[in-house]
C-alpha positions as CSV (number, residue, x, y, z in Angstrom):
1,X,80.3,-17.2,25.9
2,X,84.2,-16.4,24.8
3,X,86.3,-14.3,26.8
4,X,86.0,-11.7,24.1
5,X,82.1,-11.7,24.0
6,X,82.5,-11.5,27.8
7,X,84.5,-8.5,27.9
8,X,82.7,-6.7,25.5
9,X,79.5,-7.2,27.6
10,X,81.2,-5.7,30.6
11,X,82.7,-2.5,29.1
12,X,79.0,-2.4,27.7
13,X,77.5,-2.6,31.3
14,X,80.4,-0.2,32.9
15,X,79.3,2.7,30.3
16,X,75.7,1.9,30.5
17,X,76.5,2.5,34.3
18,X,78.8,5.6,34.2
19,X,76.4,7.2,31.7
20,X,73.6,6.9,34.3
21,X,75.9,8.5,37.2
22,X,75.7,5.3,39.3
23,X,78.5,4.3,41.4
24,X,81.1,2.2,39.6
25,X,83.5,0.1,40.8
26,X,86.7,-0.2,38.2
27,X,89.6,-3.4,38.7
28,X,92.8,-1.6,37.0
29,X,95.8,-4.0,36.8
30,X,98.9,-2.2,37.6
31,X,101.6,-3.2,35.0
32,X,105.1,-3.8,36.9
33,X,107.0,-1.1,38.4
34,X,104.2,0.9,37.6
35,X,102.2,3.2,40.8
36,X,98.8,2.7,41.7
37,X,98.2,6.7,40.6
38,X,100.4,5.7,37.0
39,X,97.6,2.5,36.5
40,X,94.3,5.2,36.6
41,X,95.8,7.3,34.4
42,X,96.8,4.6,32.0
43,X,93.3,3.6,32.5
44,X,91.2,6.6,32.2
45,X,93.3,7.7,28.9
46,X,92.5,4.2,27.4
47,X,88.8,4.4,28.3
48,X,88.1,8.0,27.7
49,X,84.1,6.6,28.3
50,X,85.1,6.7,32.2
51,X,87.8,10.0,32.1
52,X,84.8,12.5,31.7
53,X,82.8,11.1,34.6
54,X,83.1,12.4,38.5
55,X,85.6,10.2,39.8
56,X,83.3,10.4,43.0
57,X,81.2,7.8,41.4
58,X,84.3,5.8,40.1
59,X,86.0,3.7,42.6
60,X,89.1,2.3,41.0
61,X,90.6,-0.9,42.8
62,X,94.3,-1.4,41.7
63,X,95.3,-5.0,41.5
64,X,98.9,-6.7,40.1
65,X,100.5,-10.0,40.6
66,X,103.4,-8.3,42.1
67,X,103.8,-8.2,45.8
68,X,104.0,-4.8,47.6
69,X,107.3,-3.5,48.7
């Protein structure tokens, strides 16, 4: 499976998931010199399937390669 086929079938199984109000766990990468609250919004705008949902049933992780200051 490519790494295109494989993200395909994730963002299939995260709306499958959001549609059915189960809990969702979301990995956001934070972009540098971006905040944590910056990265869900980039997020949420670019994946307007999640925006609409609760964000009780959406936990969003923030990760980056930076270290924290």
């Amino acid at each position: 499976m490519t790494t295109k086929e494989t993200i395909a079938r994730l963002r299939e199984r995260i709306a499958a998931l959001v549609t059915a109000a189960s809990p969702v766990d979301v990995v956001v990468w934070r972009h540098p010199g971006e905040s944590e609250a910056e990265a869900i919004e980039r997020y949420t705008r670019q994946h307007p399937d999640i925006a609409p949902t609760p964000r009780a049933s959406v936990a969003f992780h923030v990760v980056s390669w930076e270290s924290p200051t």
